[in-house]
C-alpha positions in Angstrom: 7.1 48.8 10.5 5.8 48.8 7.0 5.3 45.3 5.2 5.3 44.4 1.7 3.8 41.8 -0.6 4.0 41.4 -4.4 2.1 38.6 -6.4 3.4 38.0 -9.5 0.7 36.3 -12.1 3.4 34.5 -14.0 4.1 30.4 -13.5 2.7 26.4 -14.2 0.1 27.6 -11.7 -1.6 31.1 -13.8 -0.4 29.3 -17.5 -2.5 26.5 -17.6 0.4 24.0 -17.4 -0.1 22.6 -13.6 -2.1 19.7 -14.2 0.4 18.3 -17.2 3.4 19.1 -14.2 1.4 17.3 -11.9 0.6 14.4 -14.2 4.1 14.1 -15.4 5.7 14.2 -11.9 3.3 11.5 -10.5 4.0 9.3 -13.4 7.4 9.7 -12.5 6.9 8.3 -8.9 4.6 5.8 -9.8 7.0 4.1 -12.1 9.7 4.2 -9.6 7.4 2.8 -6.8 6.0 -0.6 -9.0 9.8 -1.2 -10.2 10.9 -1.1 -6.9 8.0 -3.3 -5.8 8.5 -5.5 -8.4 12.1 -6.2 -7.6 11.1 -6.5 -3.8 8.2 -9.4 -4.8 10.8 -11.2 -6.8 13.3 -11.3 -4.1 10.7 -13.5 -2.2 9.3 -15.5 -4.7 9.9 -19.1 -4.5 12.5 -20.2 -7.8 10.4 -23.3 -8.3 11.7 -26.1 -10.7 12.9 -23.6 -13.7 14.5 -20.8 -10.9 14.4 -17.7 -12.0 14.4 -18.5 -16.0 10.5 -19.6 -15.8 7.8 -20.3 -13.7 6.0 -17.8 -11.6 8.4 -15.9 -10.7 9.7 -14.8 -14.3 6.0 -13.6 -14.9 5.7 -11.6 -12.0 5.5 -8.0 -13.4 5.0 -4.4 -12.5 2.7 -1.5 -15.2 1.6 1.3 -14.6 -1.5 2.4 -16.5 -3.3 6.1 -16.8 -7.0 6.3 -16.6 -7.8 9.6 -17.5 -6.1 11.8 -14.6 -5.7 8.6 -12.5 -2.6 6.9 -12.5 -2.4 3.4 -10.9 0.5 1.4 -10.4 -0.2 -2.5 -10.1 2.5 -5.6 -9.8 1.1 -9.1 -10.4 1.8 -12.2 -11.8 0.7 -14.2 -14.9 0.5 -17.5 -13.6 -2.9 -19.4 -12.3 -1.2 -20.6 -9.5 0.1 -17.6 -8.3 -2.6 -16.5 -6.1 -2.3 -19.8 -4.6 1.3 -19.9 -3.5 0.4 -16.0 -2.4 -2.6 -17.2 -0.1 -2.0 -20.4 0.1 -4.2 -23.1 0.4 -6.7 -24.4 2.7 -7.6 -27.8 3.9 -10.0 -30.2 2.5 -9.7 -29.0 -0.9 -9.2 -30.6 -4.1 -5.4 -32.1 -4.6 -3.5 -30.4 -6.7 -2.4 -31.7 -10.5 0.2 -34.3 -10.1 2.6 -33.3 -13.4 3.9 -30.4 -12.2 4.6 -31.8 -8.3 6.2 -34.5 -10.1 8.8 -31.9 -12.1 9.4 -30.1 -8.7 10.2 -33.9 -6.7 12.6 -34.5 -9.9 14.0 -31.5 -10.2 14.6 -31.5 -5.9 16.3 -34.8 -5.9 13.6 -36.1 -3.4 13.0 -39.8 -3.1 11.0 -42.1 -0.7 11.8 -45.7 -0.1 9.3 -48.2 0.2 9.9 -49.3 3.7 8.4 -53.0 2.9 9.8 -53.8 0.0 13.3 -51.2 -0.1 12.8 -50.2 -3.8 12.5 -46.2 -4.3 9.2 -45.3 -4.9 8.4 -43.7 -8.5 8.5 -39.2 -8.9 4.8 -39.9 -10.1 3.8 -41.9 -7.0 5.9 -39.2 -4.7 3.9 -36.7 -6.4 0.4 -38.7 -5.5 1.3 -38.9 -2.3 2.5 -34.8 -2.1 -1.0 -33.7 -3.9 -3.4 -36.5 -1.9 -1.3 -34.6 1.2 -2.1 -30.9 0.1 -5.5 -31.3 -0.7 -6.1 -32.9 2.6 -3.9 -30.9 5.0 -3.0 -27.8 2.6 -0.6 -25.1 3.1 0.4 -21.4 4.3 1.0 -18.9 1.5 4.2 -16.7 1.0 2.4 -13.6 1.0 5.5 -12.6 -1.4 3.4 -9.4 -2.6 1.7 -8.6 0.7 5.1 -8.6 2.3 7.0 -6.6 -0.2 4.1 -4.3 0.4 4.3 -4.0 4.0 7.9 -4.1 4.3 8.1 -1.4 2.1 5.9 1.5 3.1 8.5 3.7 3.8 10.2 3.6 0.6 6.7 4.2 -1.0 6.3 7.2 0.9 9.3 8.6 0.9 8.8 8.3 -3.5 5.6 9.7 -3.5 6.6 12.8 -0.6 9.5 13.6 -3.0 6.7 13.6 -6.0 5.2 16.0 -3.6 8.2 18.0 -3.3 8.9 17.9 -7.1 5.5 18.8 -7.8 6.0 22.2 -5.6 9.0 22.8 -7.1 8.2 23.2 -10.6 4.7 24.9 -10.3 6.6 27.3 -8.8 9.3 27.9 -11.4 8.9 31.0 -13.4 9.9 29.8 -16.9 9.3 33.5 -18.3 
């Protein structure tokens, strides 16, 4: 039995055009894994008292930025409470403002009646009583990003295997 090899010398690989295809193909998967991210963190973002039109969750966002050969996909928010309801909050820690818990009790409908005196308390002095409770007792995070994260490995594999795939693929195409 005789057995036979040829190389052939043509290709991305011998032309000087792999690390463009690899660039390119990465890219590719990298955008596709922070959109899909993105959409996954927004699913379990609380609405808050503007829904989905404002608040935290209409600045959560998903870029993807090249530094030099690196390519680096982040999704984050633009709010400075974000990292709050993410982590949450622990006890013993200063209350939090009182104007915006007041918009979320209005917005929620929620009322408390004085139980001495039978008159609805005011949204401000529900919203003392909310912050005075948070800073003293705090609260658990959502852990919207973590989650999303987590729950979604698989996807993010299966993107960036298929990157791998389509990487292979067209280093090996002869274009000649």
């Amino acid at each position: 039995m005789e057995l036979k090899a040829t190389v052939s010398m043509k290709g991305a690989i011998f032309d000087g055009k792999a690390p463009e295809i690899i660039r390119k193909d990465l890219l590719s998967a990298m955008y596709e894994a922070t959109r899909m991210l993105e959409r996954k963190v927004k699913l379990k973002t609380p609405k808050g008292v503007f829904g989905s039109e404002a608040g935290l969750y209409k600045t959560i966002y998903g870029e993807v930025v090249q530094h030099g050969t690196a390519v680096v996909g982040n999704v984050g928010h633009g709010m400075k409470y974000g990292d709050v309801i993410e982590y949450g909050r622990s006890p013993g820690k200063k209350p939090p403002p009182i104007a915006p818990l007041q918009r979320w009790i209005e917005f929620k409908g929620i009322t408390i009646t004085d139980k001495k005196t039978g008159k609805a308390l005011s949204s401000r002095t529900i919203a003392f009583m909310f912050s005075r409770s948070i800073g003293k007792k705090g609260f658990p995070g959502v852990h919207m990003f973590e989650n999303a994260f987590v729950e979604n490995q698989g996807k993010l594999t299966e993107i960036f295997d298929r990157a791998g795939f389509d990487i292979a693929f067209h280093l090996s195409e002869d274009k000649s």
